[in-house]
C-alpha positions in Angstrom: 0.0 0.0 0.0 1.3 3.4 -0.7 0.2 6.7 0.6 1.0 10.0 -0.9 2.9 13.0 0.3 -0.2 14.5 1.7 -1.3 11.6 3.5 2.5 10.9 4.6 2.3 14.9 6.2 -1.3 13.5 7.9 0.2 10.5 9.6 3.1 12.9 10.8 0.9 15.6 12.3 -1.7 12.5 13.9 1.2 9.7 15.2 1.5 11.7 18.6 -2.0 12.3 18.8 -4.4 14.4 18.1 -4.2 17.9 20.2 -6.1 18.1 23.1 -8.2 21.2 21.7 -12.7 21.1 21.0 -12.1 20.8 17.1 -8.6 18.8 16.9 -9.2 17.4 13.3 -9.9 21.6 12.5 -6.4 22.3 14.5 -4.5 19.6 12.2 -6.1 20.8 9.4 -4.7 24.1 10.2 -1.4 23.1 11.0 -1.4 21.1 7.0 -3.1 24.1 5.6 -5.3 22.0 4.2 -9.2 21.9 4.6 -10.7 20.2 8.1 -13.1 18.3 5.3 -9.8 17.1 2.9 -8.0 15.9 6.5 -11.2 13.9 7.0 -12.0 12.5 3.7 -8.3 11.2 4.0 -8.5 9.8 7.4 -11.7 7.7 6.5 -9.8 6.5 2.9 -6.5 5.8 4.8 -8.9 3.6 7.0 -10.9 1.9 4.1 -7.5 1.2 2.5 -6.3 -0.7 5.7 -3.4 1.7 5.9 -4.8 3.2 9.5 -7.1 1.0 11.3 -9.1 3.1 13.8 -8.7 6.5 15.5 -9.4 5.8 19.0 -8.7 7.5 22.4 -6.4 5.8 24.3 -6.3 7.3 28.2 -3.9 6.4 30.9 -6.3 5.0 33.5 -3.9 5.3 36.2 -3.9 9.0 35.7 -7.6 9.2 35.2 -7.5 7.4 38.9 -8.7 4.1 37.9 -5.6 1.8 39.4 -7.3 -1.4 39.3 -7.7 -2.8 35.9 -9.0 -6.4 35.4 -9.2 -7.7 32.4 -11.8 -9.9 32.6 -12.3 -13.5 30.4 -15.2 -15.1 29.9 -16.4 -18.6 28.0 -19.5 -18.0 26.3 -21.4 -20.0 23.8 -20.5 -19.4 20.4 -23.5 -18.9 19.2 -24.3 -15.5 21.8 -20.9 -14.2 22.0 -21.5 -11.8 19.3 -24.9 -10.6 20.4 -23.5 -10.5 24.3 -20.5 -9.2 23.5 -21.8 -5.9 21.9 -23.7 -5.7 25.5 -20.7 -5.6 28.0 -18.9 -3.4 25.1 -21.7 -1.3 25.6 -21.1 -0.6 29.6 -19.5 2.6 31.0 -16.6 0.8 32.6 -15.8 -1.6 30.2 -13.1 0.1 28.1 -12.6 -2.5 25.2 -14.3 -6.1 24.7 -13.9 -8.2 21.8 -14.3 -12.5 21.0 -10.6 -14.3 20.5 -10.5 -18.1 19.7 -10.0 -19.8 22.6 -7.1 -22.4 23.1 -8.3 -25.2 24.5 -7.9 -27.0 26.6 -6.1 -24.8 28.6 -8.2 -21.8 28.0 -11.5 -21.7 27.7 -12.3 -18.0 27.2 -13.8 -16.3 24.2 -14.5 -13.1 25.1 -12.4 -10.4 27.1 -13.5 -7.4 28.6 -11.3 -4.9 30.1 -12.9 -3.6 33.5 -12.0 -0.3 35.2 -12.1 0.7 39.0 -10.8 2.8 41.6 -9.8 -0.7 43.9 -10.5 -4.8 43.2 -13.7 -4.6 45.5 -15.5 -2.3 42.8 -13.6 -4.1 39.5 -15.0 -7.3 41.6 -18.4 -6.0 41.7 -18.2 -4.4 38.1 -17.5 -8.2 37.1 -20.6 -9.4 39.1 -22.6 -6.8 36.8 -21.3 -8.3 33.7 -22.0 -11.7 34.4 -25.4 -11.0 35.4 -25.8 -9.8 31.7 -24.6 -12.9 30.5 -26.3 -14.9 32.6 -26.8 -18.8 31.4 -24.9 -18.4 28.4 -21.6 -18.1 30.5 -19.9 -21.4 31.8 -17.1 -20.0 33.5 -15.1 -16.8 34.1 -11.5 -15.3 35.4 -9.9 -11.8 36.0 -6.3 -10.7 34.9 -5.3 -7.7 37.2 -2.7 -5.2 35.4 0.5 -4.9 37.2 1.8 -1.9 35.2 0.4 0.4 32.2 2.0 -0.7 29.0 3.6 2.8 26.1 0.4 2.3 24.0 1.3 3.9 20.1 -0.7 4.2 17.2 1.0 4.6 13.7 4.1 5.1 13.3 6.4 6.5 10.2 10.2 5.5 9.4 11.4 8.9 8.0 12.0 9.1 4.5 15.4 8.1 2.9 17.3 11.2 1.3 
């Protein structure tokens, strides 16, 4: 896949993020000197062309005061794990859910749902709510607790040769 200089310069100006101002896509537009609708007509083809695959916020919930982070695993039938899924996605606290294969038999799981508290007691209690959603159609359960925030980056340019 290529991308052209313009889109190059986009992918520049976005790789850090976007600025933390009320119209951000206007204030990189600005910065290109290029229209806000152009930078967004470019972002949605860069995306349909595989080349960036989502724009998404990605907050440090340690700073935001949310220390306990469970990642929580669930085995679901297959044939509600879609429908279920889009459910616990759906919940305030659960920042990310998604279905992976599971690998059996050592584990079980197909679908993980990140969880975020303030201590285990409400990440504990948070999990109690999302198993009440799932209700019959979940055989078992577990909880990953994060030890440390991981550098999380989005696209990233080599600079050009020459």
């Amino acid at each position: 896949m290529s991308i052209d200089a313009t889109d190059r310069r986009i992918i520049a100006a976005t790789q850090g993020g976007l600025p933390l101002v009320p119209r951000p896509y206007a204030a990189v537009a600005q910065q290109l000197d290029i229209a806000e609708s152009d930078l967004c007509d470019r972002l949605r083809a860069m995306q349909d062309r595989g080349i960036i695959r989502r724009i998404a916020v990605a907050p440090n919930h340690y700073k935001l005061g949310m220390t306990a982070n469970g990642m929580s695993v669930w085995d679901v039938e297959d044939d509600q794990v879609a429908r279920l899924g889009q459910m616990v996605g759906d919940l305030e606290f659960v920042s990310h859910c998604y279905e992976r294969p599971r690998a059996l038999p050592d584990w079980p799981y197909n679908l993980f749902a990140m969880l975020h508290g303030s201590s285990r007691d409400e990440v504990e209690a948070l999990r109690v709510q999302v198993a009440e959603i799932l209700g019959d159609a979940c055989r078992g359960n577990d909880i990953l607790y994060s030890t440390r925030i991981l550098k999380k980056t989005g696209l990233r340019l080599r600079p050009e040769k020459g």
